[in-house]
N, CA, C and O atoms as CSV, one atom per row, in Angstrom:
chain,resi,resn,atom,element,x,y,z
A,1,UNK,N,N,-18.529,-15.023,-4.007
A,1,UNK,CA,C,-17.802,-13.771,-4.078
A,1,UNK,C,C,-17.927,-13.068,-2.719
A,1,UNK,O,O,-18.925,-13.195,-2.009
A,2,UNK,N,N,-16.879,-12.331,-2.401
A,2,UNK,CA,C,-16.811,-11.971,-0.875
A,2,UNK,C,C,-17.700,-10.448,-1.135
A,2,UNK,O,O,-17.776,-9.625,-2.048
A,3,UNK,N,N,-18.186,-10.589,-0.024
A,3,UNK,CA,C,-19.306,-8.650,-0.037
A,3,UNK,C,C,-18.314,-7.984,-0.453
A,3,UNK,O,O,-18.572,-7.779,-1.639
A,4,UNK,N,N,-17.008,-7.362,-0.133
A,4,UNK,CA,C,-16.755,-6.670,0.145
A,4,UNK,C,C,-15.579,-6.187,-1.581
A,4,UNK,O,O,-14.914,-5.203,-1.904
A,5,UNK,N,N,-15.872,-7.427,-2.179
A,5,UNK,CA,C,-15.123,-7.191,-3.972
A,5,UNK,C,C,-16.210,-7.360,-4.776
A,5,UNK,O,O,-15.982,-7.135,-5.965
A,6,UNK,N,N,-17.891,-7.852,-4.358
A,6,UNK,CA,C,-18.696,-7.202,-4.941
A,6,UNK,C,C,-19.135,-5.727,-4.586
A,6,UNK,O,O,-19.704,-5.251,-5.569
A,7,UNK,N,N,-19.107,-5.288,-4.073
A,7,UNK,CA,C,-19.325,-3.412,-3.377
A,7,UNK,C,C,-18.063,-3.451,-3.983
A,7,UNK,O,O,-18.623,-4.239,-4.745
A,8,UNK,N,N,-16.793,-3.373,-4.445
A,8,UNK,CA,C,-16.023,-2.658,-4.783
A,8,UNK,C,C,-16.122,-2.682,-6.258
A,8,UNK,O,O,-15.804,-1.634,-6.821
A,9,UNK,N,N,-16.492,-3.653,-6.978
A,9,UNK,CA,C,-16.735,-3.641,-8.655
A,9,UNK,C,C,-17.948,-3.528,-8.477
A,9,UNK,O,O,-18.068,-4.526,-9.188
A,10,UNK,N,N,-19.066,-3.258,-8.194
A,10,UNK,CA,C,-20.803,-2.621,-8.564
A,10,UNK,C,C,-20.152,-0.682,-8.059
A,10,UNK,O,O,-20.693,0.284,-8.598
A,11,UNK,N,N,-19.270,-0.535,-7.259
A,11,UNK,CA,C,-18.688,0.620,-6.923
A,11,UNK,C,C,-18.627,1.074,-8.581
A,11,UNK,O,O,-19.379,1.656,-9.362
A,12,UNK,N,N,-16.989,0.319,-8.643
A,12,UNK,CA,C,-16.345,0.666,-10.193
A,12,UNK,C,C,-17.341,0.694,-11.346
A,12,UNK,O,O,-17.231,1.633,-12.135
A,13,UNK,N,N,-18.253,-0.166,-11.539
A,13,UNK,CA,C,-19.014,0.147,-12.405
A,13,UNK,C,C,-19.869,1.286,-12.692
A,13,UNK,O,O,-20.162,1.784,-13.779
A,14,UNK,N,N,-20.288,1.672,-11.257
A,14,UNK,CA,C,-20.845,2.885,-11.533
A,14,UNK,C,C,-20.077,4.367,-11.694
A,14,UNK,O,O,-20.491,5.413,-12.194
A,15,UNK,N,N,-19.160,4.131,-11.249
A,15,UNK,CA,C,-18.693,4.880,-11.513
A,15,UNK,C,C,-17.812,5.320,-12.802
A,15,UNK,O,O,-17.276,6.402,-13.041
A,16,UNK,N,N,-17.845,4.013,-13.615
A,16,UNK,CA,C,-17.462,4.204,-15.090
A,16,UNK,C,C,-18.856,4.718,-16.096
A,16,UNK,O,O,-18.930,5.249,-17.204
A,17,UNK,N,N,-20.032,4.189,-14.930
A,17,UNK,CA,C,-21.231,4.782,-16.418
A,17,UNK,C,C,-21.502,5.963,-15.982
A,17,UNK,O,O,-22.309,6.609,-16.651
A,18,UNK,N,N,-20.870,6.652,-14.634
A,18,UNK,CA,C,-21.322,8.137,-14.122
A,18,UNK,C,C,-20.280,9.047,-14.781
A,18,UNK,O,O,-20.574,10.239,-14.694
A,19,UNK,N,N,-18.930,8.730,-15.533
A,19,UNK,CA,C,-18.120,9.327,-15.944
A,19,UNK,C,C,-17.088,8.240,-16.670
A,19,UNK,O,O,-16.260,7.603,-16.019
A,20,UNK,N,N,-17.228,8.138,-17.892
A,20,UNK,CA,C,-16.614,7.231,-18.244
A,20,UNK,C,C,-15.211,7.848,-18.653
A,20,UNK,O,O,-14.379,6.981,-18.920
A,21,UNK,N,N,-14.788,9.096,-18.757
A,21,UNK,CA,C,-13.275,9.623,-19.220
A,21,UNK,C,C,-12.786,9.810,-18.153
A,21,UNK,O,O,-11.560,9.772,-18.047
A,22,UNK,N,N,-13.796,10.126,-16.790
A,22,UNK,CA,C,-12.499,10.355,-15.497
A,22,UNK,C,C,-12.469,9.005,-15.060
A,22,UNK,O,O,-11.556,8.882,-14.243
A,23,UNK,N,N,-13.114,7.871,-15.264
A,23,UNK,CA,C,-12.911,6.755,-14.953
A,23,UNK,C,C,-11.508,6.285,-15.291
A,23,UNK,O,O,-10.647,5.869,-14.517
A,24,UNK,N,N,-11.457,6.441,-16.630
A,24,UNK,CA,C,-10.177,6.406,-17.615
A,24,UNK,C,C,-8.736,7.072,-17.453
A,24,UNK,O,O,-7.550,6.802,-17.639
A,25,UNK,N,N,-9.618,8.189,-16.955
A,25,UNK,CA,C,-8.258,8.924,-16.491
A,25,UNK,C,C,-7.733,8.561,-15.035
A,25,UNK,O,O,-6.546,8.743,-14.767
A,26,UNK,N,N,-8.400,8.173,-14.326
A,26,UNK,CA,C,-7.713,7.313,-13.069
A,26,UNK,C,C,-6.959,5.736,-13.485
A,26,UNK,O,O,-6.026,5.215,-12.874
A,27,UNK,N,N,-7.526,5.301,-14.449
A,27,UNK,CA,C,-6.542,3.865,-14.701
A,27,UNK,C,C,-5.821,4.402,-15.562
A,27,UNK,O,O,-4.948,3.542,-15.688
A,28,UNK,N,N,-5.525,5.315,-16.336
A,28,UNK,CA,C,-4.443,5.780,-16.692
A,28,UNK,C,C,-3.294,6.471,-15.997
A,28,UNK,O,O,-2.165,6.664,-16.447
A,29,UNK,N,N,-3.852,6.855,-14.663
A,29,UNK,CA,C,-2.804,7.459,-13.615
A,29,UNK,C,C,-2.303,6.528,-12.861
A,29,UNK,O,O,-1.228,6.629,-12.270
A,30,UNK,N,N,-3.088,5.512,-12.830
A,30,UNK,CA,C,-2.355,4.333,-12.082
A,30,UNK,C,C,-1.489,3.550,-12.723
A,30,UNK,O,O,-0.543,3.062,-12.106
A,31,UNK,N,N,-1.709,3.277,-14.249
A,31,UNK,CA,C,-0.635,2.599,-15.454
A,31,UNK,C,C,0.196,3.207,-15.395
A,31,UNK,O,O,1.211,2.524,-15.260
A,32,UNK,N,N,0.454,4.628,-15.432
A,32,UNK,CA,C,1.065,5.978,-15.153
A,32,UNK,C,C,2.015,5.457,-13.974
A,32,UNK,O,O,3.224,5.389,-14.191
A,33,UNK,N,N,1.567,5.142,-12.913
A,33,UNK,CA,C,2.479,5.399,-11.791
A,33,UNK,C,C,3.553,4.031,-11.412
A,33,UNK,O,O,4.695,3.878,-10.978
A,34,UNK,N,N,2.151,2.986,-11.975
A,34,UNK,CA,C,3.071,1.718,-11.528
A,34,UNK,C,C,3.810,1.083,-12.513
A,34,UNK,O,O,4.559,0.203,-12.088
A,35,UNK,N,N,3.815,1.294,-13.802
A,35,UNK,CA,C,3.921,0.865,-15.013
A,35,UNK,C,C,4.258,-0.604,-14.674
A,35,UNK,O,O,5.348,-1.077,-14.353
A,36,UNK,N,N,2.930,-1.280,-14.838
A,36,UNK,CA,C,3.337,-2.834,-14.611
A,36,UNK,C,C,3.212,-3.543,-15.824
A,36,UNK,O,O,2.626,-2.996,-16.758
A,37,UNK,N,N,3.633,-4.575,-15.939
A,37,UNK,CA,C,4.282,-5.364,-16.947
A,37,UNK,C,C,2.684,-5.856,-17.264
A,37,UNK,O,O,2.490,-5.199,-18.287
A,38,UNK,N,N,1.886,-6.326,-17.114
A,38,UNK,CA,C,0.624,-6.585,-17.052
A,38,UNK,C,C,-0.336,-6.036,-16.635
A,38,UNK,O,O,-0.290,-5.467,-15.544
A,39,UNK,N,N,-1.718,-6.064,-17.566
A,39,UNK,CA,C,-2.582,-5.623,-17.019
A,39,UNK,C,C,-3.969,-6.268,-17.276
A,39,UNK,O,O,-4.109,-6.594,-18.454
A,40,UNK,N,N,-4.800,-6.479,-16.649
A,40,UNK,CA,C,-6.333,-7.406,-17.293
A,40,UNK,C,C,-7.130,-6.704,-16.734
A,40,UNK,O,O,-6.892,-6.191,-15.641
A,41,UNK,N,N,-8.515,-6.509,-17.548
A,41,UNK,CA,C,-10.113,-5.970,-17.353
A,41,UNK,C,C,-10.514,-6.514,-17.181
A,41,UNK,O,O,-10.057,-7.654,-17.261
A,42,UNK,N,N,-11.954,-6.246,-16.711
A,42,UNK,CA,C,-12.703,-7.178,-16.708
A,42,UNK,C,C,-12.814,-8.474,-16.264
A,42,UNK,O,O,-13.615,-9.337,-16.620
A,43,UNK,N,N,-11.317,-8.562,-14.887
A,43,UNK,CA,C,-11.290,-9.931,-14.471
A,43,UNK,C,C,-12.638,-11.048,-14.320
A,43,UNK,O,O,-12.236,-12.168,-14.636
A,44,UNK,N,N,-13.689,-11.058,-14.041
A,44,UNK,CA,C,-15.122,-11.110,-13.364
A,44,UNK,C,C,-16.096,-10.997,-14.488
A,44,UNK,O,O,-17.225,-11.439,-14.274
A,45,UNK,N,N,-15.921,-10.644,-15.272
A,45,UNK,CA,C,-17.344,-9.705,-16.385
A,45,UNK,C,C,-16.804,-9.758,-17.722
A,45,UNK,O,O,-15.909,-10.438,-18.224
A,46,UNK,N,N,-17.662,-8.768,-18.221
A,46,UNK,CA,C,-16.973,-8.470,-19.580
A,46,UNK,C,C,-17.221,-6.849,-19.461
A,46,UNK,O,O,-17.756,-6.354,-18.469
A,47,UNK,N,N,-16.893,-6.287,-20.285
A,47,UNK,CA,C,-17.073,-4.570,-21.000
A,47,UNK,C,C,-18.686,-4.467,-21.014
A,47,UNK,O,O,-19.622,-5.071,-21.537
A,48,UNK,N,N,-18.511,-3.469,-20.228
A,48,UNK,CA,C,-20.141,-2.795,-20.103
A,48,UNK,C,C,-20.608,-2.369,-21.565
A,48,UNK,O,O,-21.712,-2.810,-21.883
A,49,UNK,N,N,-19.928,-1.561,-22.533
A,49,UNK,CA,C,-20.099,-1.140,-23.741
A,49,UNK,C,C,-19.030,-0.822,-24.908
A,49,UNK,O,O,-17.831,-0.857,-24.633
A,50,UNK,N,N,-19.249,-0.668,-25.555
A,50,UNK,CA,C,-18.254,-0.263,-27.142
A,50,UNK,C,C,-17.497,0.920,-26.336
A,50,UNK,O,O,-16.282,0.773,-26.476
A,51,UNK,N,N,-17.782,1.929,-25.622
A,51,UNK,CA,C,-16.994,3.068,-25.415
A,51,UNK,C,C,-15.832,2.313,-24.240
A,51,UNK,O,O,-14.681,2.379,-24.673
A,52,UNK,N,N,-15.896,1.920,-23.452
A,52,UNK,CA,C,-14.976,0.775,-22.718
A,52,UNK,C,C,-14.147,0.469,-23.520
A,52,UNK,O,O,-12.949,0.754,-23.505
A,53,UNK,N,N,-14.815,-0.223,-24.389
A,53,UNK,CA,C,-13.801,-0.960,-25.356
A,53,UNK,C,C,-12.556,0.180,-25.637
A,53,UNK,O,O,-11.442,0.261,-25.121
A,54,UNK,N,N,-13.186,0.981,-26.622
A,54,UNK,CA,C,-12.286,1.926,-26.844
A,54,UNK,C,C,-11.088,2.999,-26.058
A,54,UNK,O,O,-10.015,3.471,-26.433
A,55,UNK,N,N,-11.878,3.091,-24.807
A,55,UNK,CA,C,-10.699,3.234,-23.779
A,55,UNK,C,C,-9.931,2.470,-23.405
A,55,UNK,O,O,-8.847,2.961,-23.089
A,56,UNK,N,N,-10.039,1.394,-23.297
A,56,UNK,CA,C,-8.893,0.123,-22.980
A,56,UNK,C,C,-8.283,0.060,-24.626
A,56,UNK,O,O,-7.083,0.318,-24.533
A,57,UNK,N,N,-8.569,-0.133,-25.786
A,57,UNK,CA,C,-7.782,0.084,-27.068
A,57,UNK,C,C,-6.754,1.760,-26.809
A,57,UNK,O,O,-5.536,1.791,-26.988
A,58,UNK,N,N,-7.514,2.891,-26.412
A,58,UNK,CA,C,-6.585,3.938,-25.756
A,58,UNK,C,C,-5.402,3.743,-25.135
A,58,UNK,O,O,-4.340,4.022,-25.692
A,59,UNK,N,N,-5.463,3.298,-24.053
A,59,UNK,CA,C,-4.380,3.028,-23.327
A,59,UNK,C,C,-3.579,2.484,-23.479
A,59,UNK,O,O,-2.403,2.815,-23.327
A,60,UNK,N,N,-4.287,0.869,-24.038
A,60,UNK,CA,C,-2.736,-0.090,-24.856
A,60,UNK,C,C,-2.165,0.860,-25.992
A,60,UNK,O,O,-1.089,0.499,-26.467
A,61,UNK,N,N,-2.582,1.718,-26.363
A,61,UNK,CA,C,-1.548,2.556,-27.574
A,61,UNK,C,C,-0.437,3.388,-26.604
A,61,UNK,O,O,0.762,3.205,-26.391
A,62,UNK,N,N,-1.447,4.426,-26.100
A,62,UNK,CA,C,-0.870,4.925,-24.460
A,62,UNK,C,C,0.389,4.396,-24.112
A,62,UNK,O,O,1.457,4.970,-24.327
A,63,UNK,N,N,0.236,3.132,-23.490
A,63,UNK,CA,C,1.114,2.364,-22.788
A,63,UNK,C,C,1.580,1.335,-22.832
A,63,UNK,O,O,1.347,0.395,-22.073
A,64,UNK,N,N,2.605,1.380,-24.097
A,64,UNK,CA,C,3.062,0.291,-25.582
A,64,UNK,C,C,3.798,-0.810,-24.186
A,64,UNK,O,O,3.722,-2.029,-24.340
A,65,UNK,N,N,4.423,-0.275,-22.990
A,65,UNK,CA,C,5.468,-1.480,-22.528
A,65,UNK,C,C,5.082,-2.145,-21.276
A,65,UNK,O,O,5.816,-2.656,-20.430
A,66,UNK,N,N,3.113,-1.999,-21.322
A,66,UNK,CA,C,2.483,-2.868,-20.791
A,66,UNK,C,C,1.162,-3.783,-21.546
A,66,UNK,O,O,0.473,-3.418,-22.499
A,67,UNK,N,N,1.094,-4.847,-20.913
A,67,UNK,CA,C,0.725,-6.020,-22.323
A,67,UNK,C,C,-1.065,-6.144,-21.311
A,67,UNK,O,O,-1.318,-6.713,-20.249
A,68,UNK,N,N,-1.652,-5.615,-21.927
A,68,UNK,CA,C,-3.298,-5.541,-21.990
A,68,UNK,C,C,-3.845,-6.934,-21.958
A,68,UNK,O,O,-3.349,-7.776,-22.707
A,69,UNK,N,N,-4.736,-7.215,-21.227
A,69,UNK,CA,C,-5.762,-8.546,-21.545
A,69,UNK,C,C,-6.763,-8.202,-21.123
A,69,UNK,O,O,-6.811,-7.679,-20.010
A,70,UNK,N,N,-7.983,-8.410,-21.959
A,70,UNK,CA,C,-9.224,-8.793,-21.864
A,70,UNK,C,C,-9.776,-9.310,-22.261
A,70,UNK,O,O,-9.538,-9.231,-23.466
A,71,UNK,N,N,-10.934,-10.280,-21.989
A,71,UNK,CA,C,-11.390,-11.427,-21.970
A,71,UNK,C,C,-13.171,-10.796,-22.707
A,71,UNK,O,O,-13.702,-10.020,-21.913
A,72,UNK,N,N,-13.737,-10.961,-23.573
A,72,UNK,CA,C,-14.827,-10.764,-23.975
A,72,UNK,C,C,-15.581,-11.755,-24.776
A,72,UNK,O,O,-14.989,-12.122,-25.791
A,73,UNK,N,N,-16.960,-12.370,-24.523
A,73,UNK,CA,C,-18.234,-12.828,-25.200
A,73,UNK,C,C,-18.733,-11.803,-26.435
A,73,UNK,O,O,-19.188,-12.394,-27.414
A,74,UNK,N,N,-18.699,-10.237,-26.509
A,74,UNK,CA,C,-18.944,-9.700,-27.775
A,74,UNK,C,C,-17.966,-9.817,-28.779
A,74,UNK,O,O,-16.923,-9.231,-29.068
A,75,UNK,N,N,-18.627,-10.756,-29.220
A,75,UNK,CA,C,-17.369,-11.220,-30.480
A,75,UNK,C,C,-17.731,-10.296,-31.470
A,75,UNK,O,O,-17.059,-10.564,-32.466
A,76,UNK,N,N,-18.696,-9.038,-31.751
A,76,UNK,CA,C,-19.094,-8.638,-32.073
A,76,UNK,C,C,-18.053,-7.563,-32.789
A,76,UNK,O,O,-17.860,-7.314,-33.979
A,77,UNK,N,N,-17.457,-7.021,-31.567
A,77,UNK,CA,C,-16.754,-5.952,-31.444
A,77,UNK,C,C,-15.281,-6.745,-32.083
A,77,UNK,O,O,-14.231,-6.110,-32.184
C-alpha cells in the first residue's frame, strides 16, 4: 500500500470515530454533489462499527439513484 492512501484512510478513520455524523455529513455532500451511479465503502477494510453501518443504510435510503456496495466479514449485522 502506498504511504500516502494509508495516511489518507488512518486520516478518514479517525476522523469518523472523532465525529461520526459530520463524517456522514461530508459523504453525503459529496453523493449530494456528484450523484454517481456507484458507490463502495470500505474498499480496503470493513465497518469500524454498527453505527457505520447504519449511516451507510442512511444514505442508500437518502440516495435511492445511487447503488451502494459494501463488502463485510460481520455477518453478524
Amino acid at each position: 500500500m502506498h504511504p500516502s492512501v494509508r495516511a489518507a484512510w488512518a486520516r478518514n478513520l479517525e476522523e469518523y470515530r472523532e465525529n461520526p455524523a459530520y463524517f456522514f455529513h461530508n459523504v453525503a455532500e459529496w453523493i449530494d454533489k456528484r450523484r454517481p451511479k456507484y458507490f463502495r465503502y470500505c474498499v480496503a477494510g470493513d465497518a469500524p462499527d454498527l453505527t457505520f453501518f447504519a449511516y451507510v443504510v442512511e444514505l442508500a435510503i437518502r440516495f435511492p439513484k445511487t447503488r451502494f456496495l459494501m463488502f463485510t466479514k460481520r455477518h453478524a449485522w
